[in-house]
TORVOVO-422655 format. One record per residue: residue in three letters; x, y, z of N, C-alpha, C in turn. Coordinates in pm, whole numbers, plus 50000, padded with zeros to 5 digits. Layout:
<rs>
AlaXYZXYZXYZ
...
</rs>
This chain:
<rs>
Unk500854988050000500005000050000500875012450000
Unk500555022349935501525036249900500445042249952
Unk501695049750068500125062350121500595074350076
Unk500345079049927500595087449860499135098149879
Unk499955107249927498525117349908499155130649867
Unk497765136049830497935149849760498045163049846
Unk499025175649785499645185549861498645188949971
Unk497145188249908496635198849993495725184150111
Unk496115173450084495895166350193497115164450314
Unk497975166850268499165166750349499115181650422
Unk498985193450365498405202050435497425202750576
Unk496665195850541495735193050634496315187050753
Unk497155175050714497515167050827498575177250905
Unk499005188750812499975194450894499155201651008
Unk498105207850977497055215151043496245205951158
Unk496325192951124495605182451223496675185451325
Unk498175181351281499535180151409499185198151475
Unk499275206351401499065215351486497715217151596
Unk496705210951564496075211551655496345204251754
Unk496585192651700497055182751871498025193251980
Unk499345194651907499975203052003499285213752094
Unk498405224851989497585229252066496765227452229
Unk496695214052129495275210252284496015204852357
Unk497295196452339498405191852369498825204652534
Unk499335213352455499215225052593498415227352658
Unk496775228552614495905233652680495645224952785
Unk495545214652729495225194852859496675199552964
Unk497865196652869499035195852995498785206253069
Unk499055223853025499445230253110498225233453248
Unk496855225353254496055222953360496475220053496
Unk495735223053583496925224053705496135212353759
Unk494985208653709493915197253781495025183053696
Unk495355181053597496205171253513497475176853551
Unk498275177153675499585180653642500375172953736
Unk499865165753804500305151953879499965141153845
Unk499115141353697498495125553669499075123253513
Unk499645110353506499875107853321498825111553242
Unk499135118653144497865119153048498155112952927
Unk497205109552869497025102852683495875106952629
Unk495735111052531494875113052457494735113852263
Unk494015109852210494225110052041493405117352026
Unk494555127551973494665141551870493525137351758
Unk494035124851667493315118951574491665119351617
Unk491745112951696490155110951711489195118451746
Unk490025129551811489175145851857489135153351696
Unk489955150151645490005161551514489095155951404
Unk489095139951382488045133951312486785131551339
Unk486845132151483485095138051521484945149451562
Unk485075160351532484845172151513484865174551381
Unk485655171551285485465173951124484645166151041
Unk483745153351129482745154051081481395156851130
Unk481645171651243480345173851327480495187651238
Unk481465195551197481315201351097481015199550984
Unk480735187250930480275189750789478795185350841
Unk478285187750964476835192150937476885205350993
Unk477555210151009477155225351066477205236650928
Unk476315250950962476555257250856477015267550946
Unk477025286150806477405296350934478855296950994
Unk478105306551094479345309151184479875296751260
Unk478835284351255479155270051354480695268251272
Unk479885258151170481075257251035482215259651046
Unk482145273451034483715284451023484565284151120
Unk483465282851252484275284251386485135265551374
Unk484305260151362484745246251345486155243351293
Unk485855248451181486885250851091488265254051077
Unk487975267051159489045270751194490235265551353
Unk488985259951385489815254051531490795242351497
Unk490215236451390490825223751312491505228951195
Unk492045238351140492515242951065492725257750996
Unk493405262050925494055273650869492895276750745
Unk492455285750691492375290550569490755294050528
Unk490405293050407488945294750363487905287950402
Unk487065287150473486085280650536485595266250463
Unk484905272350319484815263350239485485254250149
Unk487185258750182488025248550100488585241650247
Unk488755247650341489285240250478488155228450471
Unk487115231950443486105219350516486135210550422
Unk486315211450293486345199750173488045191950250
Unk489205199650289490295194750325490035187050412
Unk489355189750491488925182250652488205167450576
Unk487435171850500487375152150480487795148750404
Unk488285151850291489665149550240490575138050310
Unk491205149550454491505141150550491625129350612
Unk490115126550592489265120450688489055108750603
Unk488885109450488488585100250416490355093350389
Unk491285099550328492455092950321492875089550481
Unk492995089550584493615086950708492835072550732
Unk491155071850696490525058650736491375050050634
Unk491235052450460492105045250370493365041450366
Unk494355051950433495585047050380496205045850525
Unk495885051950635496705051650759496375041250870
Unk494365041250858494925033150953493625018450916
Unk494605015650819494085001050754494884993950890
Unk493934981350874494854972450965496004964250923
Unk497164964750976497894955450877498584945750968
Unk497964935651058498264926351179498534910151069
Unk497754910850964498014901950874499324898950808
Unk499634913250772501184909350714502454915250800
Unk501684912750901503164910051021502914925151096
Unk502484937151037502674951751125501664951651216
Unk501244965551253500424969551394499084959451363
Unk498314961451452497284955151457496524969951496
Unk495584971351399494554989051402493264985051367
Unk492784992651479491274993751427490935004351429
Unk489495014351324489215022451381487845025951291
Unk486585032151350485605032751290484515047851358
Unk483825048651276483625062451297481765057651334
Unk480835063351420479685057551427478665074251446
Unk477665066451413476675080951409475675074951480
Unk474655077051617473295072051651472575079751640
Unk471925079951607470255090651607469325084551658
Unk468585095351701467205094751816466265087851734
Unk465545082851753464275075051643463235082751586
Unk463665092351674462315105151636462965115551506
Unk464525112151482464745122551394465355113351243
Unk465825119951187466455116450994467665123950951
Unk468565115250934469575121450880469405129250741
Unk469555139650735469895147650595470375139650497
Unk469985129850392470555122050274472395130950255
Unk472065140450257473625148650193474715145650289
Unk473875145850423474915145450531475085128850552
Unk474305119350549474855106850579474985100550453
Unk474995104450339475845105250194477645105450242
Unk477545116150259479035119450368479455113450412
Unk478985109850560479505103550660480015085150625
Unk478845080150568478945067550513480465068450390
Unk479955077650298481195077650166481945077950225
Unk482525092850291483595096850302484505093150455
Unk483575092250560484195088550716484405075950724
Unk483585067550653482985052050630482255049550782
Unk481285059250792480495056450968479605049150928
Unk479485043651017478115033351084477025041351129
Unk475855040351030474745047351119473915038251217
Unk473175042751386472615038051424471425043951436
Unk470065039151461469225044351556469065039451679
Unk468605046751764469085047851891467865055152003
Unk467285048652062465785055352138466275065552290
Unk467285073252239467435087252318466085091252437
Unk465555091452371464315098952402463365092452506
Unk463515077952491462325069652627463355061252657
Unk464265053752629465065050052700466725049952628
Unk467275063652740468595071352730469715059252778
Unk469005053652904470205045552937470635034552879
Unk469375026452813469975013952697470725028152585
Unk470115033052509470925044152397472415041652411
Unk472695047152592473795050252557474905033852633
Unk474245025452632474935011352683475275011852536
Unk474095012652400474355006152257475685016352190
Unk475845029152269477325033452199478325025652291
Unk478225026752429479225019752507479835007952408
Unk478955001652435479144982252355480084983352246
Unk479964996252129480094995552004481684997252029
Unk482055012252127483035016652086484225000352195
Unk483744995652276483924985952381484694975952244
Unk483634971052163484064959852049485554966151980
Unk485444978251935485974985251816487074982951921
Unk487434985952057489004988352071489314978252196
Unk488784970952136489064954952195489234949652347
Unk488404964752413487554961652558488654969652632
Unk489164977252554490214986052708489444997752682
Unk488915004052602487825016952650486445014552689
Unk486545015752791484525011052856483835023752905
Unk482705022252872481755033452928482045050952875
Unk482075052052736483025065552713482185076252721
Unk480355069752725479415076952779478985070952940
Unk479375079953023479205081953157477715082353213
Unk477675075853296475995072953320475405088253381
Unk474135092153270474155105253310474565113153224
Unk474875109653079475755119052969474695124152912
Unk474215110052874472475114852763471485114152875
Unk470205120052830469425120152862467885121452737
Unk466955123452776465805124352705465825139652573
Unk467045149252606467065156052542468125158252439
Unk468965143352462469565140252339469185135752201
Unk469705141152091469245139251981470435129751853
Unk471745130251891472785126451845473875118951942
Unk474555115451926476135110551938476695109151850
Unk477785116351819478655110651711480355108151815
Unk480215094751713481385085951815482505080651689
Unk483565080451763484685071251695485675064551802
Unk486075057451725487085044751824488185040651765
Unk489415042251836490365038251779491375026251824
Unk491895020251786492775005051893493945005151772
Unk495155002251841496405004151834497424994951893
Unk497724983351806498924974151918499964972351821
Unk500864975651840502264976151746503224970951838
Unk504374960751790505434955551851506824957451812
Unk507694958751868509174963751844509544950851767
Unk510504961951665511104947651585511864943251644
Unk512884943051746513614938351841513494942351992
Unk512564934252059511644934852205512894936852281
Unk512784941352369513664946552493513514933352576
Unk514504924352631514964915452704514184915052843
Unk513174912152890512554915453027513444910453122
Unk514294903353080515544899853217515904911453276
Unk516234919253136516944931553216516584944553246
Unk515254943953260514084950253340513834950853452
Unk515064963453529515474963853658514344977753719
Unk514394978553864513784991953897515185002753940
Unk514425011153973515455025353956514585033653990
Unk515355048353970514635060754022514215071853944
Unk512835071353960512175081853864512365093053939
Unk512435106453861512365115553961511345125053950
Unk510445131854050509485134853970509375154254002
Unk508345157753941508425169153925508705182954022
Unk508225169854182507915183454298509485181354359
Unk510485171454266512205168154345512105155454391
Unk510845146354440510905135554482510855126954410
Unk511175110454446511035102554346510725089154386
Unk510785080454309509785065754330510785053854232
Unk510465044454268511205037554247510195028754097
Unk510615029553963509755019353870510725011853759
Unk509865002653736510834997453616511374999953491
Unk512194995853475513085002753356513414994253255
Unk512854997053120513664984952990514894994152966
Unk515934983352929517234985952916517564982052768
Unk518864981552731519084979352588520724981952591
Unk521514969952527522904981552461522934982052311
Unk521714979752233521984979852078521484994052039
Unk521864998751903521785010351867520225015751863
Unk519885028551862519115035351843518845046051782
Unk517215050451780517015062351675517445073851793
Unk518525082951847518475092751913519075105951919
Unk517725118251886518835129251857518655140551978
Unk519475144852001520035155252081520015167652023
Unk519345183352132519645195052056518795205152151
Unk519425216452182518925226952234518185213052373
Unk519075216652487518435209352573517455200352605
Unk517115190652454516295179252478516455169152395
Unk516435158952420516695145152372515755140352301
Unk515535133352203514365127052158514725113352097
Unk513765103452086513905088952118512985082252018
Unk513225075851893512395072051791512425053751799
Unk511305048651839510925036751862510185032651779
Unk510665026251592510095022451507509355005151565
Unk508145003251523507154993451545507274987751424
Unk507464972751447507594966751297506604966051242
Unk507234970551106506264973550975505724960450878
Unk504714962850832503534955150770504654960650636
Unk503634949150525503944954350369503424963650314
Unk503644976950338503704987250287504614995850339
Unk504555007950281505085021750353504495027350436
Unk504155022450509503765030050689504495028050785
Unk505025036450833505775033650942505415039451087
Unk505035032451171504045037751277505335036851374
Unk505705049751460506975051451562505905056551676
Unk507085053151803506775060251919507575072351932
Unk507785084951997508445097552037508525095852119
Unk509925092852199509835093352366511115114352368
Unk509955124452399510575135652424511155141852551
Unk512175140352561512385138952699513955157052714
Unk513075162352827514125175552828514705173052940
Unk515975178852913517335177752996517105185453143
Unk516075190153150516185197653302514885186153369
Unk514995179953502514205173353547512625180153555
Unk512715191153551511185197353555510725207053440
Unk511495200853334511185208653175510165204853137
Unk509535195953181507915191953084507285203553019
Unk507055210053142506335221253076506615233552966
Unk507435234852961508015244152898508425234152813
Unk508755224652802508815217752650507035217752581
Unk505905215052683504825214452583504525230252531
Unk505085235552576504995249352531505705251852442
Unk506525250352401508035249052242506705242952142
Unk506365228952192505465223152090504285230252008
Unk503765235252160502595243952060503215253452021
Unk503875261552030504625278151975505105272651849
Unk505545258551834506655258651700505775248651581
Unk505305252351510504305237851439505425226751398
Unk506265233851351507415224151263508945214951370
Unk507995218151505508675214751631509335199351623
Unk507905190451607508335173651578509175175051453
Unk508895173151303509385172251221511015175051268
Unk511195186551302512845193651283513775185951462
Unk513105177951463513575169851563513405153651563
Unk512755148451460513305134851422514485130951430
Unk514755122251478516065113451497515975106451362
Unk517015109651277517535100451124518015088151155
Unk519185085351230520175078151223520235069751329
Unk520445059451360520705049051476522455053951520
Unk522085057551690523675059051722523935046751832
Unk525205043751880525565034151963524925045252119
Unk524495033252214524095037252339525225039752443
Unk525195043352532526275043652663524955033852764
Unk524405045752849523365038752938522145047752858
Unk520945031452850519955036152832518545031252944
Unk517815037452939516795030953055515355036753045
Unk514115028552989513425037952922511985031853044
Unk511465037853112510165030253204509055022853110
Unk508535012353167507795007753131506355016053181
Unk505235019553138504185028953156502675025053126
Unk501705024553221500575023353114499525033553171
Unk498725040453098497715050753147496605046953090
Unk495725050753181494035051653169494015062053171
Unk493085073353071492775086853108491775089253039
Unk491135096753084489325101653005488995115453041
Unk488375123952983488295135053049486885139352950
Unk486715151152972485545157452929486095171952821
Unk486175171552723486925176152642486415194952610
Unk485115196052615484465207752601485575224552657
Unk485645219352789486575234152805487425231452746
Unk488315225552691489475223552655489655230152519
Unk488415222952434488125234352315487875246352294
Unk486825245852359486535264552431487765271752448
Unk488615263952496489895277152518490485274752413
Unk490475267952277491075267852162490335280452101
Unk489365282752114488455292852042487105285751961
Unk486735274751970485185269651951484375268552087
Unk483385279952083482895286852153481365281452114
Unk480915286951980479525289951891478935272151924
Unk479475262951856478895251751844478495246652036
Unk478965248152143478195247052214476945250452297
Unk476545270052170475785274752240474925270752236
Unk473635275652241472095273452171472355281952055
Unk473115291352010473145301051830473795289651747
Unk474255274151805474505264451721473575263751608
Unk474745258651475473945256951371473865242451290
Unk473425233951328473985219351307472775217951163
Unk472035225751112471015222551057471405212950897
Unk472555212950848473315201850780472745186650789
Unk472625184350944472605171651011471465168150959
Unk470705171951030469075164551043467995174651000
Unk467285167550936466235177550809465225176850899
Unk464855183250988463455190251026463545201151156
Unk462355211151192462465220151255463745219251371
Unk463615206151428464785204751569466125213651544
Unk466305209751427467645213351369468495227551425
Unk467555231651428467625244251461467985250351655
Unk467695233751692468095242251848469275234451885
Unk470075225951776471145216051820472045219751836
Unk472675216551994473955222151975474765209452100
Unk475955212752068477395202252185477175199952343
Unk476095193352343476155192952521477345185952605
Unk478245177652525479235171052586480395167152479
Unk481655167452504482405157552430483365145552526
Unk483075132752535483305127952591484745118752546
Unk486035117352558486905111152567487785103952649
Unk488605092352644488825083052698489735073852597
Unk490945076252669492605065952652493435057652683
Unk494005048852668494375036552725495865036852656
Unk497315039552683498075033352650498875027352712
Unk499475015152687500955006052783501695007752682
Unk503005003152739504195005452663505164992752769
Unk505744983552743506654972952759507394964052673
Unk507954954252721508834951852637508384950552507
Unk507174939652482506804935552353506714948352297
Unk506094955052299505644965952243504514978552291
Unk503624985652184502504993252237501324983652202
Unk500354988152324498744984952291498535005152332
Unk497275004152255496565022452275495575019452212
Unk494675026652260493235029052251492745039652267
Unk491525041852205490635062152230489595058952166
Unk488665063652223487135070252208486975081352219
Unk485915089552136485295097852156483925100452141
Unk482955104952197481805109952167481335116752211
Unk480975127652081480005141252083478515140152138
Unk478495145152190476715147452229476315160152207
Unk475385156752095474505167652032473015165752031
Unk473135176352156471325178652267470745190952203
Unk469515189352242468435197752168468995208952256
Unk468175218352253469175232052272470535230052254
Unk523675170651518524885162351530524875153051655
Unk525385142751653525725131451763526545125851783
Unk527005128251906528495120752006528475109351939
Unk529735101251938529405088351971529415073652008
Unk528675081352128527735072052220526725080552311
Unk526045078952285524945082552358523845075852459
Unk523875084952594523045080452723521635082652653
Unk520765077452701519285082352720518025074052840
Unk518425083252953517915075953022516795086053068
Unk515425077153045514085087753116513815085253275
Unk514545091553347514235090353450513625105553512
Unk512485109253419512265122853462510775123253371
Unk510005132053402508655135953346508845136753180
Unk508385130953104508265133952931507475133852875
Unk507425136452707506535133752701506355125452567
Unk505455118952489505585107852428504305111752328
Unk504785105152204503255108452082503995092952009
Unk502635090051946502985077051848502225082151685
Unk502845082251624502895092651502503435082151367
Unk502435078651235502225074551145503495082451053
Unk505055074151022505675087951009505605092350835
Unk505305083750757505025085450614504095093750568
Unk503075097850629502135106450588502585116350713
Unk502895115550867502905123750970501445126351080
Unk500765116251053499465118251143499915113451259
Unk499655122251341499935120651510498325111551570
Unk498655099151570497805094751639497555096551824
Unk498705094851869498505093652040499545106452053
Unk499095115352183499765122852251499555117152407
Unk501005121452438500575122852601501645126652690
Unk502155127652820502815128152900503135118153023
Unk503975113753089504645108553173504865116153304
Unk504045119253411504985124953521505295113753652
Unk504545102753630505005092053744504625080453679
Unk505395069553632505285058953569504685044653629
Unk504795052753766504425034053833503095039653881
Unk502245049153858500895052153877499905043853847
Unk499905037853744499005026153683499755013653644
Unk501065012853685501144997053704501244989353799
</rs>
């Protein structure tokens, strides 16, 4: 498979990475998330939102639009599924068959029984997202509704995201969910030795530290050095094609740089790119923690402080969606997300859900690299550049 795409789809994806970073800061620099690991997919917030915009018109639309991207309203939004449509096709086919990651990922739509999708709009969603439409009895009984998204997105990412609607999300004045699910297990082409998977000392942000385990290694690696931070390229063996799905382990030289590194990220778009590691160098000491996070959060402020404001008011304009009077009072009562990644010897497993609820109203060489300090980590499709997983590290033995 050649994941050859066109300028102004690659554009886009550049505009997708910039948003992650974005929200990337907005999630980290939280003072409520600043003692807990976070994970979250960039991917799956940006592909369900770009297709809650192509039912919105207006100022919804634009605002949409622009939160997810740069430029003309009406050529940004043809880009956005553009997007959306090549990322389901060429990125994240599954390719567990011919030896690479093992991916799933599917995009779902439920509707209330009382309403109808717009032919134009689930023309769309079906062509271009490849979603699953459901119906779904919102309206007399909310709590089966929302067990039948639970279940769906539960199947899709192979039972490590449960419940991504919270009992209490929908209610009788829900009219939509739009959901997607993503699952992610990729394995190192040469697994790290669990013999020599010793503990050691993390250190953590407030000066103190804890004792967690550490994969070790003395064979070469992807690692480049520059302006006080290290970065760490962990290629996942590849399937028959050109995809190459890596981990980023970003790790800054001052024990309490996290932050001010997620801040470089969002300030610089071309931040990842101009910091790829090319070349495999010989190691000195390396020591990388083994990690796994659960994290879910409620995504709405988070956007709001990106600048999509309109689509949660009641001046929402979703009328795209669904062809009759309702249309008119629909707007974002929730966005609900929820992440799962480990990282050990074999390799990565990762997972993400999301769902919208839309309610009526140079190098030495030899080189050290040892993470024994807060970082932070993205797993990123590197042939096309879609940032699937973001997240951070500030205490590693938290969830194991």
């Amino acid at each position: 498979m050649a994941t050859t795409l066109a300028t102004d789809v690659r554009l886009s994806i550049a505009n997708q990475t910039r948003f992650a970073l974005r929200l990337a800061s907005v999630i980290s620099s939280n003072p409520e998330y600043a003692a807990f690991n976070v994970a979250y997919s960039p991917l799956s917030l940006h592909v369900g939102l770009s297709l809650l915009a192509a039912g919105a018109r207006g100022a919804t639309r634009e605002q949409l639009v622009a939160t997810l991207g740069t430029g003309e309203a009406s050529e940004e939004a043809e880009g956005l599924q553009a997007l959306a449509e090549q990322v389901v096709q060429l990125v994240l086919t599954d390719a567990s068959c011919v030896g690479g990651p093992h991916i799933a990922f599917a995009n779902g739509i439920f509707v209330d029984a009382s309403l109808a999708l717009k032919p134009s709009f689930q023309e769309l969603a079906v062509g271009r997202y490849k979603a699953n439409v459901q119906s779904a009895d919102f309206q007399t009984k909310p709590a089966e509704a929302a067990h039948q998204v639970n279940s769906w997105v539960e199947e899709i990412t192979s039972g490590l995201i449960k419940d991504i609607l919270p009992e209490g999300s929908v209610d009788s004045t829900t009219k939509l969910v739009l959901g997607n699910a993503l699952y992610f297990k990729g394995a190192w082409p040469e697994k790290f030795d669990a013999s020599k998977t010793k503990d050691d000392m993390f250190y953590l942000l407030d000066g103190s530290s804890v004792q967690t385990p550490f994969m070790s290694t003395t064979k070469k690696q992807y690692i480049s050095s520059s302006n006080n931070l290290k970065v760490l390229k962990l290629p996942y063996l590849q399937g028959g094609d050109k995809r190459q799905f890596s981990m980023y382990i970003l790790l800054p030289e001052a024990r309490d740089g996290l932050w001010s590194l997620v801040k470089r990220l969002s300030s610089e778009p071309e931040f990842i790119e101009t910091h790829i590691p090319s070349e495999k160098v010989e190691v000195g000491q390396f020591k990388l923690p083994k990690f796994k996070i659960s994290f879910g959060f409620e995504a709405s402020k988070f956007l709001q402080g990106l600048g999509l404001q309109l689509p949660f008011s009641p001046g929402a304009d979703f009328s795209e969606m669904v062809d009759c009077q309702v249309a008119q009072n629909l707007y974002i009562s929730s966005i609900q997300h929820k992440s799962f990644v480990e990282v050990n010897e074999e390799g990565t497993e990762a997972a993400a859900a999301t769902a919208v609820g839309v309610t009526f109203l140079a190098m030495p060489l030899r080189t050290d690299f040892v993470v024994d300090h807060p970082f932070l980590f993205l797993i990123r499709e590197d042939d096309t550049g879609v940032v699937l997983f973001v997240g951070h590290v500030v205490n590693p033995i938290l969830s194991l």
